[in-house]
VEXSE-806569 format. One record per residue (C-alpha): x, y, z; residue in three letters. Coordinates in steps of 0.1 Angstrom, whole numbers, padded with zeros to 4 digits, always signed. Layout:
BEGIN
XYZala
...
This chain:
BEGIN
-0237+0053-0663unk
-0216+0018-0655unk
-0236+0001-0628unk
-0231-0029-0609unk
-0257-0055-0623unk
-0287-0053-0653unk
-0311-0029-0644unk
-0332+0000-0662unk
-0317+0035-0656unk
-0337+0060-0653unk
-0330+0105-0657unk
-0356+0134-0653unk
-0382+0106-0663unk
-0360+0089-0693unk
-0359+0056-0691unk
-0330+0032-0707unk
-0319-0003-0702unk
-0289-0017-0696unk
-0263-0034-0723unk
-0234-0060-0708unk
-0198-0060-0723unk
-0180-0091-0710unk
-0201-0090-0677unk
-0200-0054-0675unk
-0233-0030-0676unk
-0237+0007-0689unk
-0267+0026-0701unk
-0272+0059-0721unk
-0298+0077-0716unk
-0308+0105-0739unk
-0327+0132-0724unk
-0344+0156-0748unk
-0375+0181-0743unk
-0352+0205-0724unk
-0355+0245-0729unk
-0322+0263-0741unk
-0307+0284-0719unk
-0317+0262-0690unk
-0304+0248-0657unk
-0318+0216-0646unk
-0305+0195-0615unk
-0309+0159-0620unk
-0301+0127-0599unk
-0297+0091-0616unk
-0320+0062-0607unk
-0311+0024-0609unk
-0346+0007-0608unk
-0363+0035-0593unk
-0334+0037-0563unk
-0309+0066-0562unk
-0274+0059-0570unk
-0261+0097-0582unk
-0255+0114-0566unk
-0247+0091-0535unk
-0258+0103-0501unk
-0236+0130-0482unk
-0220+0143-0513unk
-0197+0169-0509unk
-0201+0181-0541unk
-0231+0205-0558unk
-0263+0187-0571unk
-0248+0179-0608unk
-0269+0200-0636unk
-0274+0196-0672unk
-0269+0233-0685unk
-0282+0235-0721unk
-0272+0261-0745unk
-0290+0285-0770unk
-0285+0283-0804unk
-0272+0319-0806unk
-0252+0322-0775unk
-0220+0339-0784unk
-0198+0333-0748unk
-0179+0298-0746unk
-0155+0289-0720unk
-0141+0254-0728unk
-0110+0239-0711unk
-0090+0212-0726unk
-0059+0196-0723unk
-0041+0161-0730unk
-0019+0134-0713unk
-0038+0125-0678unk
-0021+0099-0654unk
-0037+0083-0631unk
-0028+0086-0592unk
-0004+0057-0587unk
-0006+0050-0549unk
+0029+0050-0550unk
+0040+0080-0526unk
+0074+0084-0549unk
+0058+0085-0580unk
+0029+0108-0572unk
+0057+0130-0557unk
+0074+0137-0592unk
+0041+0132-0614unk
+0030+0164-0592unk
-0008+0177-0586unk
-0034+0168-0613unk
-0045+0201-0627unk
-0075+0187-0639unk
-0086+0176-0602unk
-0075+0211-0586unk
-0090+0229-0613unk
-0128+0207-0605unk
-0118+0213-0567unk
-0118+0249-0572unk
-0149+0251-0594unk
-0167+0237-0564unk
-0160+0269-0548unk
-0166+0295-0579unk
-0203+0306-0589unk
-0222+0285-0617unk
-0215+0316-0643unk
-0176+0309-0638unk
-0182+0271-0641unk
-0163+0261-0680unk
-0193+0254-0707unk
-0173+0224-0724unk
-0144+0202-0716unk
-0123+0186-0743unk
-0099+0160-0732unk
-0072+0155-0765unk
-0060+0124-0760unk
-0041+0100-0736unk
-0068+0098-0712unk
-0057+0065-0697unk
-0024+0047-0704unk
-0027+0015-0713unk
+0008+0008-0720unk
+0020+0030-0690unk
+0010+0012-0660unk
+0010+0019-0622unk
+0027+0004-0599unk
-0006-0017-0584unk
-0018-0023-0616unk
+0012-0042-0631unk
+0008-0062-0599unk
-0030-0068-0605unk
-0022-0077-0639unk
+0006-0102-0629unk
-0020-0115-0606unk
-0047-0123-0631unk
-0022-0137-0655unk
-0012-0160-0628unk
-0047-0171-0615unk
-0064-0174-0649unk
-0058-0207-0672unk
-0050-0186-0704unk
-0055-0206-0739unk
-0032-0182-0755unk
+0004-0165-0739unk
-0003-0130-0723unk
+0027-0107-0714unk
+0024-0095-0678unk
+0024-0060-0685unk
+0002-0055-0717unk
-0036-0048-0710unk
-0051-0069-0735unk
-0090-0080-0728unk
-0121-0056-0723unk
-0121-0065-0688unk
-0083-0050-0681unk
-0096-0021-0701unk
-0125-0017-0675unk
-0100-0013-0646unk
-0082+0016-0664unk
-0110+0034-0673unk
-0121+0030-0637unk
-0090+0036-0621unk
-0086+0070-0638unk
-0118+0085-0632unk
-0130+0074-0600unk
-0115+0107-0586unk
-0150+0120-0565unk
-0138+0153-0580unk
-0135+0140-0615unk
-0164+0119-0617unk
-0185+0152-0604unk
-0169+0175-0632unk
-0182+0149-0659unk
-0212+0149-0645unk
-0216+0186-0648unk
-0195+0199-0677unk
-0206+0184-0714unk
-0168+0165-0723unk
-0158+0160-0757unk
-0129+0134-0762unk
-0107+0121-0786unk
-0080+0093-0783unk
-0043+0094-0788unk
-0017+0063-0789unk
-0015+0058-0752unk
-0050+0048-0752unk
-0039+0022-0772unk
-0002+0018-0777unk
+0025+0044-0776unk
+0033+0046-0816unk
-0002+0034-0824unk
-0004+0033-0859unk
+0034+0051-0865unk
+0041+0034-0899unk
+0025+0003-0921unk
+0061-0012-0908unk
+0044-0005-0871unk
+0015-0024-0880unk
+0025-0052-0902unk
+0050-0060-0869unk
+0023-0057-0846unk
+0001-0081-0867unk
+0024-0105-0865unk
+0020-0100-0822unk
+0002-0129-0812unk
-0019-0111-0788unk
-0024-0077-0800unk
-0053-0087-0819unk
-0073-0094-0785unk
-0056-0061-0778unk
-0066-0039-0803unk
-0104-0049-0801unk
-0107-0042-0765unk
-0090-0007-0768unk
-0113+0006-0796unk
-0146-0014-0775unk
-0135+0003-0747unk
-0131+0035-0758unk
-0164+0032-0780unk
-0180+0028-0751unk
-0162+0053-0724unk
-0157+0080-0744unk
-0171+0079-0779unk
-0207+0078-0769unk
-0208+0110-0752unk
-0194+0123-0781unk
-0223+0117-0802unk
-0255+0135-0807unk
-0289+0122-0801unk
-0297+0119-0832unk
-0264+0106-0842unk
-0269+0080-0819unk
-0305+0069-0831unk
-0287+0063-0867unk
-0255+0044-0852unk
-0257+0008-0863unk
-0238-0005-0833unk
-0250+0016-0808unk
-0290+0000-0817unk
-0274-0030-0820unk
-0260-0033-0781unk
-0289-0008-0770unk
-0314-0026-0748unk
-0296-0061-0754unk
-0306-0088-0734unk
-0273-0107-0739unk
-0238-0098-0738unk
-0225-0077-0766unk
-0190-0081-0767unk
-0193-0101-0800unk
-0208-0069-0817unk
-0183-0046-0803unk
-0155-0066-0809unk
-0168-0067-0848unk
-0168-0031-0848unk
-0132-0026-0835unk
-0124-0051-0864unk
-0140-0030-0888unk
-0127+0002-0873unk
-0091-0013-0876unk
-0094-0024-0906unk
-0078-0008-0939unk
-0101-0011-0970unk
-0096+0004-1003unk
-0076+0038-0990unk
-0105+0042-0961unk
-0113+0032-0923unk
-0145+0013-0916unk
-0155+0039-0891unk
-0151+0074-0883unk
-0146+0084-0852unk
-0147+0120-0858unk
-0173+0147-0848unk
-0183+0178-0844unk
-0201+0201-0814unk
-0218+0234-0818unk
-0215+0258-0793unk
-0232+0286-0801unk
-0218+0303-0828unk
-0185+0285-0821unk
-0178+0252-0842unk
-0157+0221-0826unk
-0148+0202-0851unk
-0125+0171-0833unk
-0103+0147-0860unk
-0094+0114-0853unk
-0055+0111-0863unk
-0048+0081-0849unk
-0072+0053-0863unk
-0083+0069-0892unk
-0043+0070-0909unk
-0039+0053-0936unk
-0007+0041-0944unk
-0009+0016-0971unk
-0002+0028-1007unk
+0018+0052-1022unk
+0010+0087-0999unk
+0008+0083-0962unk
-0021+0100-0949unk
-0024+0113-0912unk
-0068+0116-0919unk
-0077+0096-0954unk
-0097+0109-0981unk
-0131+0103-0972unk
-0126+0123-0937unk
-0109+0147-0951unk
-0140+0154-0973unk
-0164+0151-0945unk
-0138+0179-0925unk
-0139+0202-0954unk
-0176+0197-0957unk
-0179+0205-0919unk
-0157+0234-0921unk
-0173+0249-0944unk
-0207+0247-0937unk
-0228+0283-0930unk
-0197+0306-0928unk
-0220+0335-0915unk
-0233+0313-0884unk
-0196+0305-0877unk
-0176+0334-0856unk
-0149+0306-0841unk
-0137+0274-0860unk
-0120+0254-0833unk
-0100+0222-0848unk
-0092+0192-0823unk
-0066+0169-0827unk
-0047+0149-0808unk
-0012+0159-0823unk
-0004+0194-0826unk
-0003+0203-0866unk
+0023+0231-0859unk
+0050+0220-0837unk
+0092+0235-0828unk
+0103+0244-0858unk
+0133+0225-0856unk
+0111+0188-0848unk
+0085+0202-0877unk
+0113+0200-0899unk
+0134+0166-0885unk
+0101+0149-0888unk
+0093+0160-0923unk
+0129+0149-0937unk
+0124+0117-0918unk
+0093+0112-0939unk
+0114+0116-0972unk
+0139+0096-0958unk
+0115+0067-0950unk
+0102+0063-0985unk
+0137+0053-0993unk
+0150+0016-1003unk
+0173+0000-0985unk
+0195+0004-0953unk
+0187+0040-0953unk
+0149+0038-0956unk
+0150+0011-0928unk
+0171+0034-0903unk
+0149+0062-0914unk
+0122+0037-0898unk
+0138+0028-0867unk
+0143+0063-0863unk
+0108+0073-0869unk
+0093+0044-0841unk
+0121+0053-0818unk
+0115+0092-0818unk
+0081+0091-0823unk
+0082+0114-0856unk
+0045+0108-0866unk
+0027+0138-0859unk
+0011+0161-0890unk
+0047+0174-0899unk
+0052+0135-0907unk
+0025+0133-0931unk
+0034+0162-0952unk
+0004+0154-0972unk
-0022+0158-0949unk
+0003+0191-0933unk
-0006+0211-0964unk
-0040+0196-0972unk
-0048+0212-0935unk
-0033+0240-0944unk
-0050+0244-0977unk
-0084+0243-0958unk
-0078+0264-0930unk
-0065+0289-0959unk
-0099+0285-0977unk
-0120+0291-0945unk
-0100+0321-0934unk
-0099+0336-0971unk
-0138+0328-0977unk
-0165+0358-0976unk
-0181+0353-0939unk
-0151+0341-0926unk
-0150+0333-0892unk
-0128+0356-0867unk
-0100+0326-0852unk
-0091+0297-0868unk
-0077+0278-0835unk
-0061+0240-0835unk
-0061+0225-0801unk
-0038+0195-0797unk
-0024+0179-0766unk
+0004+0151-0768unk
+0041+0166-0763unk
+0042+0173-0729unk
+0048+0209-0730unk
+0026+0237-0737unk
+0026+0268-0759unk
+0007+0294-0788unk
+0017+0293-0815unk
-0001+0321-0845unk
+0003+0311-0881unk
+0003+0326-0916unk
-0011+0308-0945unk
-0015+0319-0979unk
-0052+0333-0986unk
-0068+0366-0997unk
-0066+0395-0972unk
-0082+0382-0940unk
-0087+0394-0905unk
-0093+0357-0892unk
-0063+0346-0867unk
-0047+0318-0868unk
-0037+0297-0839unk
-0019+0264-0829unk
-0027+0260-0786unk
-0012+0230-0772unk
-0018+0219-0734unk
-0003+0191-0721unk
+0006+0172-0697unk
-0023+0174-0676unk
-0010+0150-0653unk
+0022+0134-0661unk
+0060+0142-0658unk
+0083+0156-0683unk
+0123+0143-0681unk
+0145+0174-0671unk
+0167+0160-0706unk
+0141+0167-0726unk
+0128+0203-0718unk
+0163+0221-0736unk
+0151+0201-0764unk
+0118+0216-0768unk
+0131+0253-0762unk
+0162+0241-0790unk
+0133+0232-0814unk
+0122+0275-0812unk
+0158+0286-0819unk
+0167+0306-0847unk
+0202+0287-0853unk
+0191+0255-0854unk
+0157+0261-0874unk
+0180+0274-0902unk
+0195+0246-0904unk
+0167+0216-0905unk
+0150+0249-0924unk
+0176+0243-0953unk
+0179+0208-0948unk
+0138+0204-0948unk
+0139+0224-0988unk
+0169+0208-0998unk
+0151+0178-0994unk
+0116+0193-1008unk
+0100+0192-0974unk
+0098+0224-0961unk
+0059+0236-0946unk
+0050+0257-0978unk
+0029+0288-0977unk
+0028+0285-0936unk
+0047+0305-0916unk
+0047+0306-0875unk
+0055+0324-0846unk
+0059+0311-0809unk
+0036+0337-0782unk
+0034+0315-0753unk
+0059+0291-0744unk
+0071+0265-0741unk
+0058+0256-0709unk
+0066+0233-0689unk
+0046+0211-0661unk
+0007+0200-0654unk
-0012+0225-0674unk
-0048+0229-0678unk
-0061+0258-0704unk
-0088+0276-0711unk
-0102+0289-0751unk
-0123+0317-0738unk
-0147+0333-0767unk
-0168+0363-0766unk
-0188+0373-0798unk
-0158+0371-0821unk
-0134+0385-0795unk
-0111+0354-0783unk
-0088+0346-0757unk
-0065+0319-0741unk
-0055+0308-0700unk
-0030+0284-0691unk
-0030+0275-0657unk
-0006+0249-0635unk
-0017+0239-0598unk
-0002+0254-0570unk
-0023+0237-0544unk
-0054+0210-0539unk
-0079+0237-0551unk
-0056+0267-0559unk
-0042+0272-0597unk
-0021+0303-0610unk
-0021+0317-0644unk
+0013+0309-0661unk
+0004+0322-0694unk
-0026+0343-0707unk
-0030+0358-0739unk
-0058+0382-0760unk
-0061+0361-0799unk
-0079+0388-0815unk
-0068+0423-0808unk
-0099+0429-0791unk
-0092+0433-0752unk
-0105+0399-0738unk
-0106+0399-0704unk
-0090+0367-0694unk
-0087+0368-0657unk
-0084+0330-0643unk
-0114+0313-0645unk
């Protein structure tokens, strides 16, 4: 909960007080003793007075819906890329209906059982470097009303504050803030949350250091997003344990100092390793979410680039593998889809070679890489096969579970994509899901591009060029199901025992979505009508 002053907030009888971040005040509270399998309506106090729901609400008394620990049906919708309304009647026009907001309008109207058990939102959930028309001019504004100690660019969000208003303007949608407020959301960040090409190349950062305000920058980004997303990511008892989180809990003063330490540490580069993990993992049921950070946690100093560094890496594998025979669904999370186009997998993996070169040609292999952003997992062909390796493991292990499924967001398109890796005889599918955008617009140039990058011609090209240059995706192979698809797109993972299933959905109307795709991922005869 933000609210508007210090105050204790209160839930079902759990009590928690406020923390300030640069004049700003949240509260978490944590509210435990509640039976699985349960429904409970709940309303949000602010020093004993109401303030959630707000009177005449439109919307269904919000619920906290817990789960059992062997419930074996999960419904979780995800997607990526989410612009804000702009308030600009043009550019609303061609960004098109939110399918995020039509799909929460329409819930209002389905029956609890329908209602989605998770949400996982995969990155770009406000644009910090992407700004809307009234928010450049609010930005301009401050810059000019403020007596600054240091230059600010008019157009580059840079304090905690300017953060806030993002965060803000994005989800202060009545119908978003009411699906939050019903639906347990699971996030991750990708670079617009930040920067677009955050953290592309050490040549990205070492020019960015040298940016006189992105310091200011990148500590309000990682604050913010500590506080807006990454706490609800977190378990009770995770949070009990989190230094900085009982450090800022129940402050009487403002924290900013602390948090601002904390992005400095989480920023920071130290011996092959991040100084914190943003990384988690949810379990629903008998269905395991593990979600990667593969944006903040690269690490791109020393000899082998590394889209997740050692230490996570071991920490995945460790949560991967963990009791195979309570696990019937592994579901992976990351921002940037680890099997793209054939034909940009490979482009991106000989720009990697091509990068590690000296000289002219290493430099232009750089400009290309920043300028075509050619930094997803097929860039990092270390952690590409290291991924693969483990996914190989966990579908090739006794107990092994029956889908392996990576959902990424990102590209602005959306498709399936099943894989083959090299393991023992296995029954466990394999699948690469990608929604996005959710809300945002796709230039017409760019769509025969995506289709190009599934075409057997050119893939055998940038196929030979890719093992010519001893890049090629070893011991993975992959097919295209689904896709590419094109426009705001919100899907749904649907799971039923170890029978699985996929929706993708675009808006056709305020409250009205159709199915565009829809596809069974184990052989089993889901039925996935539109949820």
């Amino acid at each position: 909960m933000q609210t508007d002053r210090a105050g204790t907030v209160s839930v079902l009888g759990r009590e928690a007080r406020t923390f300030e971040v640069s004049g700003f005040h949240y509260a978490l509270v944590t509210v435990d003793g509640l039976a699985p399998d349960s429904r409970t309506e709940y309303r949000v106090e602010l020093d004993g007075e109401q303030v959630w729901p707000p009177r005449d609400y439109p919307y269904p008394t919000p619920v906290i819906r817990t789960r059992g620990r062997t419930g074996n049906q999960v419904r979780a919708l995800f997607g990526s890329c989410r612009f804000p309304k702009a308030g600009d009647p043009a550019l609303d026009a061609r960004l098109g209906l939110d399918a995020l907001d039509c799909y929460a309008t329409r819930m209002v109207s389905r029956p609890e059982p329908e209602w989605p058990d998770a949400l996982l939102l995969l990155g770009d959930q406000v644009y910090a470097d992407e700004l809307t028309p009234s928010a450049r001019r609010l930005l301009a504004a401050r810059r000019r009303n403020r007596a600054l100690t240091k230059p600010r660019p008019p157009n580059e969000v840079i304090s905690f504050a300017e953060y806030e208003r993002l965060y803000r303007s994005s989800w202060s949608d009545p119908e978003i803030r009411w699906l939050m407020s019903t639906v347990p959301t699971a996030m991750i960040f990708d670079d617009h949350d930040i920067r677009d090409d955050w953290n592309t190349s050490a040549a990205w950062r070492a020019r960015m250091a040298r940016t006189p305000w992105w310091p200011d920058r990148i500590r309000a980004g990682l604050a913010s997003y500590w506080v807006y997303q990454h706490l609800g990511n977190l378990t009770p008892d995770e949070l009990a344990t989190d230094p900085t989180f009982r450090s800022v809990s129940g402050a009487g003063n403002d924290t900013w100092p602390v948090l601002a330490d904390f992005a400095e540490r989480a920023d920071r580069e130290v011996n092959g390793a991040k100084g914190t993990r943003f990384s988690f993992r949810w379990d629903l049921g008998r269905a395991r979410l593990i979600m990667l950070d593969t944006r903040n946690g690269r690490i791109l100093e020393g000899p082998t680039r590394k889209l997740v560094g050692d230490d996570e890496f071991e920490w995945l594998t460790a949560q991967a593998t963990e009791d195979p025979a309570g696990t019937d669904h592994l579901i992976l999370g990351t921002s940037l889809p680890w099997l793209l186009p054939h034909v940009i997998h490979d482009l991106q993996a000989i720009n990697e070679r091509a990068a590690q070169r000296p000289g002219r040609r290493g430099r232009a292999a750089e400009w290309m890489r920043q300028a075509g952003d050619l930094e997803h997992w097929a860039a990092f062909g270390h952690s590409f096969h290291r991924l693969a390796e483990l996914i190989s493991r966990v579908a090739g292990g006794p107990d092994a579970p029956a889908t392996v499924t990576v959902l990424s967001g990102d590209v602005h398109h959306s498709y399936a994509a099943r894989a083959e890796v090299q393991s023992s005889a296995t029954d466990t599918e394999i699948y690469q899901l990608v929604c996005s955008p959710v809300h945002n617009r796709v230039p017409a140039v760019i769509r025969p591009a995506f289709r190009l990058g599934w075409s057997r011609a050119p893939r055998a090209v940038t196929g030979w060029w890719a093992r010519r240059c001893g890049a090629g995706p070893r011991g993975v192979r992959w097919t295209k199901p689904i896709g590419p698809l094109h426009g705001n797109t919100i899907a749904t993972l649907r799971l039923d025992g170890r029978a699985a299933g996929v929706i993708f959905e675009q808006p056709t109307g305020p409250a009205t979505l159709e199915t565009v795709a829809e596809m069974d991922l184990t052989g089993q005869n889901v039925a996935c009508a539109t949820q």
